[in-house]
NUDO-908078 format. One record per residue (C-alpha): residue number from 1; x, y, z; residue in one letter. Coordinates in steps of 0.05 Angstrom, whole numbers. Layout:
N
SITE i px py pz aa
SITE NUM X Y Z a
...
END
This chain:
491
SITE i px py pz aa
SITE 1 1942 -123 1924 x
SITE 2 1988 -124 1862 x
SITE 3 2030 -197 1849 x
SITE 4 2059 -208 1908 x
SITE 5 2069 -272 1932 x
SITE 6 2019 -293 1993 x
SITE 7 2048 -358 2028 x
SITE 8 1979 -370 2060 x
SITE 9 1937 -346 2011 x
SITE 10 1898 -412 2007 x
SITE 11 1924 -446 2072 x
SITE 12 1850 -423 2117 x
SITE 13 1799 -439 2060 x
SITE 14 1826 -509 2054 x
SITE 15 1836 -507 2122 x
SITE 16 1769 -505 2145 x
SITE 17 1741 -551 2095 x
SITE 18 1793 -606 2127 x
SITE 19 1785 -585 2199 x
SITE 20 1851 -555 2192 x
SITE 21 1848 -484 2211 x
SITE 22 1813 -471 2281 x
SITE 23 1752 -428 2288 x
SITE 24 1782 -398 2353 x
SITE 25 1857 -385 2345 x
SITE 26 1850 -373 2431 x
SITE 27 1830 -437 2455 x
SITE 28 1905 -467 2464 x
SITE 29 1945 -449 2508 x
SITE 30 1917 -385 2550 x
SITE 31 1961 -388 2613 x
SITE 32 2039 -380 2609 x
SITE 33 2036 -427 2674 x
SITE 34 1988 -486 2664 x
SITE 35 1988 -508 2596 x
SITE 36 1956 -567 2556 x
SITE 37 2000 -616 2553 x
SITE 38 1958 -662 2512 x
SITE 39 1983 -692 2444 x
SITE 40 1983 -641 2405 x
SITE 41 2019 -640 2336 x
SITE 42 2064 -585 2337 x
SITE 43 2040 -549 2280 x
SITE 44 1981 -539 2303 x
SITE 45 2006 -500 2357 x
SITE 46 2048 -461 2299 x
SITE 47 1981 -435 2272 x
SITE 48 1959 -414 2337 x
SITE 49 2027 -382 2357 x
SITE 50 2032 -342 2288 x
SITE 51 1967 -323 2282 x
SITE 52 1950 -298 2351 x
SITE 53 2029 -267 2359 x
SITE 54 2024 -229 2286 x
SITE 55 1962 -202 2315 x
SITE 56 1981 -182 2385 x
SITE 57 2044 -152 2353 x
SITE 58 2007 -104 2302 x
SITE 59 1962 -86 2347 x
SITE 60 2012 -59 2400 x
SITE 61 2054 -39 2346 x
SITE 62 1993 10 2334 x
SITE 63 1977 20 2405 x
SITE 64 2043 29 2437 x
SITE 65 2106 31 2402 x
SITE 66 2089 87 2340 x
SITE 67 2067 128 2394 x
SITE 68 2132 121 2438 x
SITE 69 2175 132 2375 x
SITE 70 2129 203 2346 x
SITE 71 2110 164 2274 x
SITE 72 2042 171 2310 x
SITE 73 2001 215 2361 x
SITE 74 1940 188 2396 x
SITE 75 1896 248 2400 x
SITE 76 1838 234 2451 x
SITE 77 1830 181 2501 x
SITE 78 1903 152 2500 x
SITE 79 1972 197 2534 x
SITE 80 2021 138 2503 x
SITE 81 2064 203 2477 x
SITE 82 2064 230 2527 x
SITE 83 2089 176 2569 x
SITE 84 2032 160 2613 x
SITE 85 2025 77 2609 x
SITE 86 1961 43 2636 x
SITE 87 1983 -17 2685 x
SITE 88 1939 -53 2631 x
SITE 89 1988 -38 2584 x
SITE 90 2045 -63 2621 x
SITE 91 2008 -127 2646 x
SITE 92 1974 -135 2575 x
SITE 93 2042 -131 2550 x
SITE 94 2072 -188 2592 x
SITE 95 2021 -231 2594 x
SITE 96 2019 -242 2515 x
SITE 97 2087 -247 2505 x
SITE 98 2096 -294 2561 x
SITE 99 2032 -328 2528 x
SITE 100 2061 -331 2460 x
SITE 101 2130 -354 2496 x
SITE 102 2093 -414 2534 x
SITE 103 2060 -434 2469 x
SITE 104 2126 -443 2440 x
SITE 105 2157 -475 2492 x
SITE 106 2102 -521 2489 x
SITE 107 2113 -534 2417 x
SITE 108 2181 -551 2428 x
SITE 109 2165 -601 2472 x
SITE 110 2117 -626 2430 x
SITE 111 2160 -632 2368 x
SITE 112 2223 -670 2417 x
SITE 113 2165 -719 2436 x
SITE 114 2153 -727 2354 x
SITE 115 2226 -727 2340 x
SITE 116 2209 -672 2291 x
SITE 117 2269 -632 2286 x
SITE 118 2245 -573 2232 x
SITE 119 2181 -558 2285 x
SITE 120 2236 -565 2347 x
SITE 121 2283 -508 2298 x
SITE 122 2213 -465 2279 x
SITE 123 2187 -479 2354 x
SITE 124 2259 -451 2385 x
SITE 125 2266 -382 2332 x
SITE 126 2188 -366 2349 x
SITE 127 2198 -362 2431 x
SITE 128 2264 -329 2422 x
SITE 129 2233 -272 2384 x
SITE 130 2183 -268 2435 x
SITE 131 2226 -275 2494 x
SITE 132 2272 -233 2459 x
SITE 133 2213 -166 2460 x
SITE 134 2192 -192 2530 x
SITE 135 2264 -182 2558 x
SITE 136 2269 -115 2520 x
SITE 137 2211 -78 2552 x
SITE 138 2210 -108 2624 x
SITE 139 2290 -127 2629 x
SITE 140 2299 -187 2679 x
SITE 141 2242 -233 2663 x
SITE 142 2235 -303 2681 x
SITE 143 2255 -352 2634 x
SITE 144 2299 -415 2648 x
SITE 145 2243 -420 2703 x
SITE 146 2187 -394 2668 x
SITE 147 2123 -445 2641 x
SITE 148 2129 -491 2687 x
SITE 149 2068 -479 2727 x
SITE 150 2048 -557 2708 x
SITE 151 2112 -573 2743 x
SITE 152 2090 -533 2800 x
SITE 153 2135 -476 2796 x
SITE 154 2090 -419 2810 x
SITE 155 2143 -366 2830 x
SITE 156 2197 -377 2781 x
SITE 157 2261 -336 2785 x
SITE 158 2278 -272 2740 x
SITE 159 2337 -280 2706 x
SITE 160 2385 -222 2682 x
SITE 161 2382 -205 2603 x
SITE 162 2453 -231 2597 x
SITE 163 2432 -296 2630 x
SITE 164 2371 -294 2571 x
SITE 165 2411 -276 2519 x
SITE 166 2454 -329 2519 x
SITE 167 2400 -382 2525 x
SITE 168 2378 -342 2459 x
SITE 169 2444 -345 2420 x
SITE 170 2448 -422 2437 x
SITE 171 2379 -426 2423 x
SITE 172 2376 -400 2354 x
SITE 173 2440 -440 2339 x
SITE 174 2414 -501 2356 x
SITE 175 2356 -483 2311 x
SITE 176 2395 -475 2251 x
SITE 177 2436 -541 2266 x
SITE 178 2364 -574 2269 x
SITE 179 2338 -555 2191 x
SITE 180 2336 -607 2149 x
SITE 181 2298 -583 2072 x
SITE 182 2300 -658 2049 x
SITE 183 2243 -670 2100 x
SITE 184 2173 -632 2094 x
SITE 185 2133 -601 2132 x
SITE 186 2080 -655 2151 x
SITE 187 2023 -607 2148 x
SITE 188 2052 -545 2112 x
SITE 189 1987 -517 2113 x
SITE 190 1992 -500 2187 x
SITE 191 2050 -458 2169 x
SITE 192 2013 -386 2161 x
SITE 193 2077 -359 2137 x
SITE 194 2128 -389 2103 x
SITE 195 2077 -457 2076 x
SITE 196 2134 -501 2103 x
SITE 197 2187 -478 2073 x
SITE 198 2237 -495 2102 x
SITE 199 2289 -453 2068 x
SITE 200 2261 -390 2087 x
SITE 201 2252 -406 2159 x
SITE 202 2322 -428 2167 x
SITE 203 2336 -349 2135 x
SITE 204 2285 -319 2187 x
SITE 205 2321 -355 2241 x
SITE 206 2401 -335 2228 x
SITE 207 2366 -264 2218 x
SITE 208 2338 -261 2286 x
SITE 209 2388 -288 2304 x
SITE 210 2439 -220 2266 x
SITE 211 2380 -178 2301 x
SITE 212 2391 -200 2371 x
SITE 213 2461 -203 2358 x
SITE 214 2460 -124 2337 x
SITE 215 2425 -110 2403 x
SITE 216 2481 -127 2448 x
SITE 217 2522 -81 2404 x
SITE 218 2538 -33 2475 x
SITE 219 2573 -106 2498 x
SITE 220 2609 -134 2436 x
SITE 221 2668 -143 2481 x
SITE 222 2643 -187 2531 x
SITE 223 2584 -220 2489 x
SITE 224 2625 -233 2427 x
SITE 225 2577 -202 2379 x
SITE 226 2632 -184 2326 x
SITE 227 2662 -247 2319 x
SITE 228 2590 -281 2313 x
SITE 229 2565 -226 2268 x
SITE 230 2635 -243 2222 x
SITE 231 2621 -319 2231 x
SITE 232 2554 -309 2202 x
SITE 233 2567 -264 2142 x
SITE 234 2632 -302 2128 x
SITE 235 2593 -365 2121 x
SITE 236 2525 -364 2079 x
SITE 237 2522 -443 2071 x
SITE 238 2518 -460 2135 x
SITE 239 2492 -390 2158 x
SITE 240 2428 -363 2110 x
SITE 241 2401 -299 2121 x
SITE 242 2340 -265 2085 x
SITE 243 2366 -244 2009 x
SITE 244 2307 -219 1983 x
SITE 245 2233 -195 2002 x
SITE 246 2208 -256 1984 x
SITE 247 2247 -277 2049 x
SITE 248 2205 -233 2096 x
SITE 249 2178 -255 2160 x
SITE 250 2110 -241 2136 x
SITE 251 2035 -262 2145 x
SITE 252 1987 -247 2085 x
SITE 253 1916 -247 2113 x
SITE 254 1863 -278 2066 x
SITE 255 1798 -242 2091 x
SITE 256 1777 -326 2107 x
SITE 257 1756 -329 2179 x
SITE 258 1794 -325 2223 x
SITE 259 1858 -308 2182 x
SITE 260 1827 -238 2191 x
SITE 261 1874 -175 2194 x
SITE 262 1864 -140 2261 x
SITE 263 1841 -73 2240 x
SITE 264 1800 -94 2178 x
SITE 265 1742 -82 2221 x
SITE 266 1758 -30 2254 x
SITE 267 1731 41 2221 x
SITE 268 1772 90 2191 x
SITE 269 1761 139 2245 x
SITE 270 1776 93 2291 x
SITE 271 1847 72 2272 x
SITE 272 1862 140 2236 x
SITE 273 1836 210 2239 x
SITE 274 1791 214 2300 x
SITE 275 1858 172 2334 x
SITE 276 1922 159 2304 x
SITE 277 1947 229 2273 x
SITE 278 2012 226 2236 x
SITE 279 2067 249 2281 x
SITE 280 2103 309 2256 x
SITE 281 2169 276 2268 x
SITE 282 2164 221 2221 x
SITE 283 2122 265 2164 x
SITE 284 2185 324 2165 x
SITE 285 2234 272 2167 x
SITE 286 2199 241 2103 x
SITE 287 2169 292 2070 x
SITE 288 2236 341 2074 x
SITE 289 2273 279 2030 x
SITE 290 2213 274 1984 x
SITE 291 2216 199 2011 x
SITE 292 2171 147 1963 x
SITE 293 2140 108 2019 x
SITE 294 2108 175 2062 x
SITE 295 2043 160 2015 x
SITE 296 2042 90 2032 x
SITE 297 2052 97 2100 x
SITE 298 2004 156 2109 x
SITE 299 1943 201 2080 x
SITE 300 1959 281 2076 x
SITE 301 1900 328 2084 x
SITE 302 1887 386 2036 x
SITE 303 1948 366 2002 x
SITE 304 2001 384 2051 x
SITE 305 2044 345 2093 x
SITE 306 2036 363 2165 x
SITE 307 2033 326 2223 x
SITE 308 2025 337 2305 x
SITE 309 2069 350 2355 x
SITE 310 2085 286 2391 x
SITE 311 2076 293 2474 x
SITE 312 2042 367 2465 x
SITE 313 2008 398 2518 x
SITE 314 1937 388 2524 x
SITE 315 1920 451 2528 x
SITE 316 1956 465 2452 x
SITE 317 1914 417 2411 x
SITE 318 1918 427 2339 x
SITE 319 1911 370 2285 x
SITE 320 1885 415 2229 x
SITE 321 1911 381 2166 x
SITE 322 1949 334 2198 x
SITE 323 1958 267 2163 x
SITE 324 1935 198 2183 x
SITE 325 1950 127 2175 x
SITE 326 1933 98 2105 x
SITE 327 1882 46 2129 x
SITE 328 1882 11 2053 x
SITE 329 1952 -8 2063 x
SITE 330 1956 -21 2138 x
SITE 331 1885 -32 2159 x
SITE 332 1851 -74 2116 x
SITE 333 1823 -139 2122 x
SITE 334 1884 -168 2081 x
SITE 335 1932 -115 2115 x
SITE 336 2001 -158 2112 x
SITE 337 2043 -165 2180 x
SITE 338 2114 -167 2183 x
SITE 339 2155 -197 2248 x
SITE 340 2225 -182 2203 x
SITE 341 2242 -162 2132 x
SITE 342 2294 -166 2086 x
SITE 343 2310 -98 2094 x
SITE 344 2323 -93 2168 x
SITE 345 2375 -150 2158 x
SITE 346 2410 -103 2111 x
SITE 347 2414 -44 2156 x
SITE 348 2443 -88 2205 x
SITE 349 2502 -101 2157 x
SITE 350 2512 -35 2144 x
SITE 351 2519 -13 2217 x
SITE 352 2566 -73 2225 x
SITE 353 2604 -47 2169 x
SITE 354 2609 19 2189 x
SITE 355 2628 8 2262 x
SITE 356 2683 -45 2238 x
SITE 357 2649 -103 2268 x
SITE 358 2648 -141 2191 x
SITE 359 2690 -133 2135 x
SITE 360 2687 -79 2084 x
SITE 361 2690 -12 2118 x
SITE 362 2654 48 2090 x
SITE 363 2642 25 2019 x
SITE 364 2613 -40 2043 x
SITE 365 2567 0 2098 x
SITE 366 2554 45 2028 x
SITE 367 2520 -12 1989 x
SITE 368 2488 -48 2042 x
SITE 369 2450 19 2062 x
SITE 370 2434 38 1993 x
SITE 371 2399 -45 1981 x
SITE 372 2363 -35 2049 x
SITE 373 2334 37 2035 x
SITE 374 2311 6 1958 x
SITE 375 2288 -58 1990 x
SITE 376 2245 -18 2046 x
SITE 377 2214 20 1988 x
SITE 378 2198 -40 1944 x
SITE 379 2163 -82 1996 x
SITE 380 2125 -23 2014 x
SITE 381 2111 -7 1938 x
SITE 382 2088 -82 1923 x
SITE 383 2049 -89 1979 x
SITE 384 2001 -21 1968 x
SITE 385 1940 -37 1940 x
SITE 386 1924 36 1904 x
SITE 387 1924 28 1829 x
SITE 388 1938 101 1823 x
SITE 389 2003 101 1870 x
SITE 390 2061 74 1835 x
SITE 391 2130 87 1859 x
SITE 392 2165 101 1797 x
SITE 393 2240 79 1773 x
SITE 394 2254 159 1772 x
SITE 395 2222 169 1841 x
SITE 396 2272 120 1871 x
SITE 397 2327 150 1835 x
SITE 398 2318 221 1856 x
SITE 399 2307 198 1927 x
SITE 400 2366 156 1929 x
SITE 401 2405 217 1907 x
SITE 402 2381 258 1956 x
SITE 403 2404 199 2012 x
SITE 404 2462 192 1986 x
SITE 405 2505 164 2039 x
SITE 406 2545 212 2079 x
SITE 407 2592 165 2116 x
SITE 408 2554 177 2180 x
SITE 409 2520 126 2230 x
SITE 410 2464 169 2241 x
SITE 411 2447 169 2161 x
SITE 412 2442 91 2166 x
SITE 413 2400 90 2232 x
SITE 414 2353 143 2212 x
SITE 415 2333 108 2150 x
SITE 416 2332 44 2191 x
SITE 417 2278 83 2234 x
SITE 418 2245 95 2177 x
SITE 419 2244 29 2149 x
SITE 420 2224 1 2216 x
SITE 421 2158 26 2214 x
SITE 422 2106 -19 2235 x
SITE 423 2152 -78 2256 x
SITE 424 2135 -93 2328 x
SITE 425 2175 -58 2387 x
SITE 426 2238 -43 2338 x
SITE 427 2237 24 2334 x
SITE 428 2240 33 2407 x
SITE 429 2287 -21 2416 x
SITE 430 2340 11 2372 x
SITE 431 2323 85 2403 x
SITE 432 2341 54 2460 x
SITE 433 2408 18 2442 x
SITE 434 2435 78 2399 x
SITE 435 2397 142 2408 x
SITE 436 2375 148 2343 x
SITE 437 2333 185 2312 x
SITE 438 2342 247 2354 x
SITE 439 2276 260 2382 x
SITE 440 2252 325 2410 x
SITE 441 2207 311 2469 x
SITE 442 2150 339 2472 x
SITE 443 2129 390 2534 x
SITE 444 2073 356 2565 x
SITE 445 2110 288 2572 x
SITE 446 2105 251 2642 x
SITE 447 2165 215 2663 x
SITE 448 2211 279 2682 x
SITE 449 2211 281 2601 x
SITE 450 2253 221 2596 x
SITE 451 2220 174 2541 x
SITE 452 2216 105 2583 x
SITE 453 2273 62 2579 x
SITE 454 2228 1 2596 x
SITE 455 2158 -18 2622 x
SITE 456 2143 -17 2698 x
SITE 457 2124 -100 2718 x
SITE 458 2053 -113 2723 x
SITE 459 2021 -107 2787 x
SITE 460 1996 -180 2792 x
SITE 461 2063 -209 2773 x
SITE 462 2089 -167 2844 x
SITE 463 2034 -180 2880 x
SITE 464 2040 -268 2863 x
SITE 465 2122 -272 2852 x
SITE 466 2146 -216 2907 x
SITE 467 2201 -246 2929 x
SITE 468 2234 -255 2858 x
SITE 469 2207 -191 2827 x
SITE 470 2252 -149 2895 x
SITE 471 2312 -193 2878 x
SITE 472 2296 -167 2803 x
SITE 473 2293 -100 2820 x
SITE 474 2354 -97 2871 x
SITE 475 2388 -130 2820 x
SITE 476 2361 -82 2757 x
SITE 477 2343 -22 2793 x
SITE 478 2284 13 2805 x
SITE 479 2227 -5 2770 x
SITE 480 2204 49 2742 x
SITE 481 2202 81 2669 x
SITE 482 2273 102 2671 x
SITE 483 2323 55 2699 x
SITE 484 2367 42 2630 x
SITE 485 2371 -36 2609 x
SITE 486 2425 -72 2613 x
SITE 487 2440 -74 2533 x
SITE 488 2415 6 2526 x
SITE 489 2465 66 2508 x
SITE 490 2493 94 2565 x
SITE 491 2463 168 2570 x
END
C-alpha cells in the first residue's frame, strides 16, 4: 500500500509475542444471552469486538448489502438481487449483531467495574453502531432488555426504534462527556483501530452520533434532529467530528495471524468473476462521469465498462465483459475496513445544509459536497495498492467539473451512494430513508418487485420469544420484506 498511516500495523506481531493478541478472536463472548462475566479487562474485549465486527461487517457488506443496492450482482448460487433472502441470512444477520452488541455491553460493564471511563465512552459508541444496523434491518429489536440471559431474562421485550434511538442519542452523549485524552489507553495495543487514541475516537463517536442523527431525518420534528445537528456543528470543542481521513473509522489488517483480512484467502474467482459481477447500475453511474475511483473499486474486461443487470431474469443471463471487484484493493490479505469515514460525515453536512437543518444554505451544502466527493476519492486513491494507478491532480479536476453541484439533493445523495461503497449496511440504509439513487428494479425480483424495506425475524428468535416477537409485529406490522420502518421515506 502507498504511505498511509496503519494504526495497527504493529499492534498483532507484538501482540503475540506478549500474549496480547488472541489466537482465536471467537472464544469470548459467543451468546448474546449468557455471557462471561469473568474479569476481563475491557480492552481485551475491544480487540475481540473490532476484530470479529470489522469482519462480519465486510463480509455481509459483500454478501448482502452491494447486492441489495446493484453495485454488485451475484451470478450463480446466490438470488440476493433479486430479493430472495435465506432465513440464514436473516438469523446470521441478528445473531452477530446482537453478538457484537452483547460484547459491548459486556465491556461496558467491565470498564464501570474498572472505573475506566475512555473504555466505558469506546465500549458505549461500539454497541450503538451495532445496535444502530440491528434496529435498521429488523426494526423493533430488543434492547433495554436484551443480554441479560445471566440475569435470567430469556424472552426480553422488543422495543420500538424510537424507544432505541433515544437510548442511542443519550448513549453516545454520555460517551463524549466520558473522554478524557490526559489519561491513556492502558493497553493501546488492544485498540485495532485508533492505537488508543483517544482523540480520534471521541471524533468517531460525535460522527456516529451526526450519522444516526441524519437517519431520523423523516422525524426532525418530533426527535429534534436539527437542533442537535446545529448543537453539534456550532460547537467543535466540546463536539469533534472526523476532519480528515486520517480520522476514519478504519482497521488496517497486517497479514499477522489472526489480524487477517477476510477475503485474502479467498480466490479471485471466488469473490469476483465466477461471483460478484459489477452491477451495471453503479458502473453507468460511474463510468458516464468519468469518475476516478470506478478503477479502484472495480476491474473492466476487454477494456470496456459494462456491467449486469441487477435482479435479471434467469433465463437472460449475460455477463460477457462485465466488470468485477478489484480483489487487490478490497480482497487482499491487508484489504483495509472502514465502519465510517471522513467523507460520509461531510455528505451529512451537506444534506443538512441543503435541507436548512444547519447554517449556510446552498453555498455551504456547495463546499461541503465538493470536500466529501475529493475526500471519497483520496482515501480511495491512498489506499490502492497498484503502482500503475494514480489518480492524478487533473483527473480530479475534470471530474469535479463534470459534478459540479447543481443545487439539487439528489446530486449530493447520489455521490453519497457512491462514496458509500463498501461501508456496511449504509447504502441500503440511506435508500431507504431518502429514495436515492433511483434504482430500476430488475424483472425477475421476488418481493412483488419492492426492494425489502427490512429483514424478516429469524425463525428461532419466533419460535423461543413468541410472545414478544407478536406484540412486535402488531405493533410494526407484518413481518415481512416490505412493511416500511419507522424512520424510512414514506412511499
Amino acid at each position: 500500500m502507498k504511505n498511509i498511516l496503519r494504526y495497527a500495523l504493529t499492534i498483532c506481531a507484538a501482540g503475540l509475542l506478549a500474549g496480547g493478541c488472541t489466537s482465536n478472536f471467537d472464544e469470548y463472548n459467543t451468546n448474546q444471552n449468557q455471557m462471561e462475566m469473568g474479569d476481563i479487562h475491557p480492552l481485551n474485549l475491544l480487540e475481540h469486538i473490532l476484530f470479529t465486527g470489522a469482519d462480519g461487517m465486510v463480509y455481509r457488506t459483500w454478501l448482502l448489502n452491494n447486492e441489495l443496492v446493484q453495485y454488485t450482482v451475484q451470478m450463480y448460487t446466490e438470488n440476493v438481487h433479486r430479493y430472495m433472502i435465506r432465513d440464514s441470512y436473516n438469523s446470521g444477520t441478528w445473531n452477530h449483531l446482537a453478538r457484537w452488541a452483547a460484547n459491548s455491553d459486556h465491556m461496558i460493564e467491565q470498564a464501570v467495574k474498572n472505573e475506566d471511563a475512555n473504555s466505558e465512552a469506546i465500549a458505549l459508541t461500539m454497541r450503538a453502531l451495532f445496535v444502530s444496523n440491528w434496529t435498521d434491518i429488523y426494526g423493533d429489536i430488543p434492547f433495554s432488555e436484551a443480554f441479560q440471559g445471566r440475569n435470567n431474562v430469556l424472552k426480553p421485550k422488543f422495543d420500538t426504534q424510537k424507544e432505541i434511538y433515544t437510548q442511542l442519542f443519550a448513549d453516545l452523549e454520555r460517551a463524549n462527556s466520558l473522554y478524557d485524552s490526559s489519561r491513556a489507553l492502558r493497553y493501546p495495543n488492544k485498540d485495532l483501530m485508533y492505537a488508543g487514541d483517544i482523540a480520534k475516537w471521541r471524533k468517531f463517536t460525535n460522527s456516529l452520533h451526526m450519522r444516526l442523527l441524519m437517519r431520523l431525518q423523516n422525524h426532525d420534528a418530533e426527535m429534534g434532529v436539527s437542533e442537535k445537528l446545529r448543537e453539534i456543528v456550532s460547537n467543535p470543542a466540546l463536539y469533534p467530528v472526523m476532519a480528515s481521513n486520517a480520522d476514519n473509522a478504519a482497521l488496517f489488517y497486517t497479514n499477522v495471524d489472526p489480524f487477517i483480512g477476510r477475503f485474502g484467502t479467498m480466490t479471485l474467482q471466488n469473490f469476483t468473476s465466477n461471483s460478484h459481477r459489477m452491477a451495471e447500475h453503479l458502473v453507468n453511474m460511474m463510468n458516464n462521469t468519468n469518475d476516478p475511483r470506478l478503477g479502484i473499486y472495480a476491474v473492466q474486461q476487454n477494456n470496456e465498462w459494462t456491467g449486469l443487470v441487477s435482479g435479471y431474469p434467469t433465463t437472460e443471463t449475460n455477463a460477457t465483459n462485465c466488470a468485477y471487484l478489484n480483489k487487490d484493493v478490497l480482497g487482499d490479505y491487508t484489504s483495509p475496513y472502514a465502519f465510517m469515514r471522513y467523507d460520509e460525515v461531510l455528505f451529512i453536512l451537506s444534506e443538512a445544509a441543503f435541507r436548512g437543518m444547519v447554517p449556510g444554505g446552498s453555498g455551504a451544502a456547495q463546499q461541503y459536497y465538493e470536500q466529501a466527493v475529493l475526500a471519497s476519492i483520496d482515501y480511495w486513491d491512498e489506499i490502492n495498492p497498484s503502482p500503475t494507478y494514480e489518480i492524478t491532480q487533473a483527473q480530479k479536476n475534470a471530474f469535479m467539473q463534470i459534478v459540479a453541484f447543481d443545487n439539487t439533493l439528489e446530486q449530493i445523495l447520489n455521490q453519497k451512494y457512491i462514496g458509500l461503497f463498501w461501508v456496511g449496511y449504509e447504502a441500503w440504509h440511506e435508500y431507504r430513508r431518502t429514495g436515492y439513487p433511483n434504482l430500476k428494479i430488475g424483472k425477475g425480483t421476488a418481493n412483488d418487485g419492492v426492494l425489502p424495506t427490512r429483514f424478516i425475524y429469524p425463525v428461532t428468535t419466533v419460535d423461543t420469544n413468541r410472545e414478544n416477537y407478536l406484540k412486535a409485529i402488531a405493533d410494526q406490522g407484518p413481518d415481512n420484506m416490505k412493511t416500511r420502518l419507522w424512520w424510512a421515506r414514506k412511499q
